[in-house]
N, C-alpha and C positions, 0 to 999 in steps of 0.2 A: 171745814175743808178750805183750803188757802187756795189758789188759781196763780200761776208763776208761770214766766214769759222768759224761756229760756232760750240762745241764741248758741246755735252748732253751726259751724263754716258759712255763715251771714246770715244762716238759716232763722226764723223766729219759731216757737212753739209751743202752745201754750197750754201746760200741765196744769194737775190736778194733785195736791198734795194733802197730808196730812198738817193741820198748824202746826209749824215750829221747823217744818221740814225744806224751805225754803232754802236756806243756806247749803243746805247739804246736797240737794239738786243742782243749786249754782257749782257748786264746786265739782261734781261729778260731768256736768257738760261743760263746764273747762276743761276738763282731764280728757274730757272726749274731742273737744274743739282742740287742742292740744295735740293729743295724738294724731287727727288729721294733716294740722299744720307741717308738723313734722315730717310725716309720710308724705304729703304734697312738695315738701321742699325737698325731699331725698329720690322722690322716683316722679316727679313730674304730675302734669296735668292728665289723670286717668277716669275720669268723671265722677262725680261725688256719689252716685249709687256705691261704687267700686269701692273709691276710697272710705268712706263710713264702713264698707265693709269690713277692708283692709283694718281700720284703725280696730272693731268690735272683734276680730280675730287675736289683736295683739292682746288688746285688755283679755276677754276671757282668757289668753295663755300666762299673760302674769298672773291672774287669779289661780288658774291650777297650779302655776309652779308655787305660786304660796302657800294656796292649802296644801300642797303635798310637803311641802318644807314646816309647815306647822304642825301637819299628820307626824312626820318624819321625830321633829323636837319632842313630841308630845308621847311616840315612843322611847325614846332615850337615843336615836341612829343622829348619827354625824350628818350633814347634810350632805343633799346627792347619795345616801348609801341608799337601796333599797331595801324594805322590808324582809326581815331574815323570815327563817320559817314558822319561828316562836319568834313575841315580841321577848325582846329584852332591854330592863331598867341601863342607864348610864351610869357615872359615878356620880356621889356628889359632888356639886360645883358645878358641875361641867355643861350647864344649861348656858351659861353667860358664853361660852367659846362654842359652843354649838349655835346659837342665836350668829354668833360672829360671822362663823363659816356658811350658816342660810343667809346670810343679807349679801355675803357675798358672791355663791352658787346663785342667787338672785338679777345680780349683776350682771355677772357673765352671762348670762342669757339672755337678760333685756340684750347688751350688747351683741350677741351673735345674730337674735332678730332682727336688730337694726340693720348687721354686715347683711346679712339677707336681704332684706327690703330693700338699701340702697343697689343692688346686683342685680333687681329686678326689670 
């Protein structure tokens, strides 16, 4: 087991990983330190209980809108269509232009949470 001293909004903390797993922590509490910054520079000083929160809200809503955009591909549905009653296959090809339109419906949503956040 490796011990790694990871830093969240000046924060230090000092985890506990599997070897090898180092890198991949660093990177995930950037993404977290990241999303705070963000939200602190768009809606102000709210106290870091709040904001950690704020930020843990946004990441798990892009993790659902993925998993459901990768649910969605993985049935054959266009993204943003919802689930029909039966699944049904797509045509061939058409995984590369479905992938397209989920990174995009991806997008527009980061961005609406953003327009959100900033109006708070």
């Amino acid at each position: 087991m490796a011990q790694i001293s990871l830093t969240v909004h000046g924060r230090s903390y000092q985890v506990t990983c599997d070897d090898g797993q180092e890198s991949h922590l660093l990177q995930l509490a950037e993404h977290i330190d990241g999303k705070m910054a963000e939200l602190e520079g768009s809606i102000g000083q709210v106290g870091e209980q709040r904001l950690l929160f704020m930020a843990c809200l946004l990441i798990a809503d892009e993790l659902y809108d993925a998993q459901r955009q990768v649910d969605g591909l993985k049935a054959g549905r266009p993204a943003g269509q919802r689930a029909p009653a039966a699944a049904a296959g797509g045509p061939p090809g058409a995984s590369e232009e479905q992938a397209s339109r989920a990174l995009d419906a991806c997008a527009q949503r980061i961005e609406a949470i953003a327009a959100r956040l900033q109006g708070a």
